[in-house]
C-alpha positions in Angstrom: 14.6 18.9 -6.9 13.9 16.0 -4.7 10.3 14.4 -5.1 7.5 13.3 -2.6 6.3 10.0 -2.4 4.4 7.6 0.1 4.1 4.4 0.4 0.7 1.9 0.8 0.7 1.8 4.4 0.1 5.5 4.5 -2.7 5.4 1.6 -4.3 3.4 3.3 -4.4 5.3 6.5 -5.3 8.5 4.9 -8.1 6.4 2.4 -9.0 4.4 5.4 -9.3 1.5 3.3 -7.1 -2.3 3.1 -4.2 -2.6 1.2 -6.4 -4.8 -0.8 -8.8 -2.4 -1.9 -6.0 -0.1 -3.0 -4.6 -3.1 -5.2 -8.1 -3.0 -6.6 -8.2 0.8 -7.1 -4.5 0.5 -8.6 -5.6 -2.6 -11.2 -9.0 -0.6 -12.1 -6.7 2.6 -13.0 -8.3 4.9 -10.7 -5.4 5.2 -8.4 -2.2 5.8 -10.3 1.0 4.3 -8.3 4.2 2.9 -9.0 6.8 0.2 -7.6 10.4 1.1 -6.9 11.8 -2.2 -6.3 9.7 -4.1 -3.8 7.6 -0.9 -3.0 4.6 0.6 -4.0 5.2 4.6 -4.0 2.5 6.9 -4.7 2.8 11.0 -5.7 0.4 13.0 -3.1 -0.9 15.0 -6.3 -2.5 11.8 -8.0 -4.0 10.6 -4.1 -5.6 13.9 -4.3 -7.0 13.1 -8.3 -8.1 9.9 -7.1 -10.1 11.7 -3.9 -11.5 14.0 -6.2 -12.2 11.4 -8.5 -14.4 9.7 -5.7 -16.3 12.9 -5.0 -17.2 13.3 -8.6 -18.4 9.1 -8.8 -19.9 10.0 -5.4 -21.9 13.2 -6.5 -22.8 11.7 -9.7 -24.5 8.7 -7.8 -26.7 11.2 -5.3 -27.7 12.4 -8.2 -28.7 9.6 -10.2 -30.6 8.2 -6.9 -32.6 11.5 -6.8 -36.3 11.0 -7.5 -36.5 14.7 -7.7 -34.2 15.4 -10.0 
């Protein structure tokens, strides 16, 4: 069974964010990745931890922030 990978370039078009910024995710731990030689290579199914990762952090901010709760 052949794995799926891709590459920085393509995090960071789907992210929308610089290749520096996912350097910073990768060193913080929140974005799991790997290099295979020269290249970074990433799994789809930990892009989509780290997404819902950032929901949660995001949620958990509103919430904080919220007077009225």
């Amino acid at each position: 069974m052949q794995r799926e990978f891709i590459n920085i370039k393509q995090v960071q078009d789907l992210l929308g964010i610089s290749e520096r910024t996912v350097f910073r995710y990768i060193k913080s731990g929140e974005l799991k990745g790997f290099k295979a030689g020269r290249e970074w290579k990433f799994e789809p199914a930990d892009i989509d931890a780290f997404i819902e990762l950032r929901r949660q952090k995001a949620a958990q901010e509103l919430k904080d922030s919220d007077p009225a709760a």
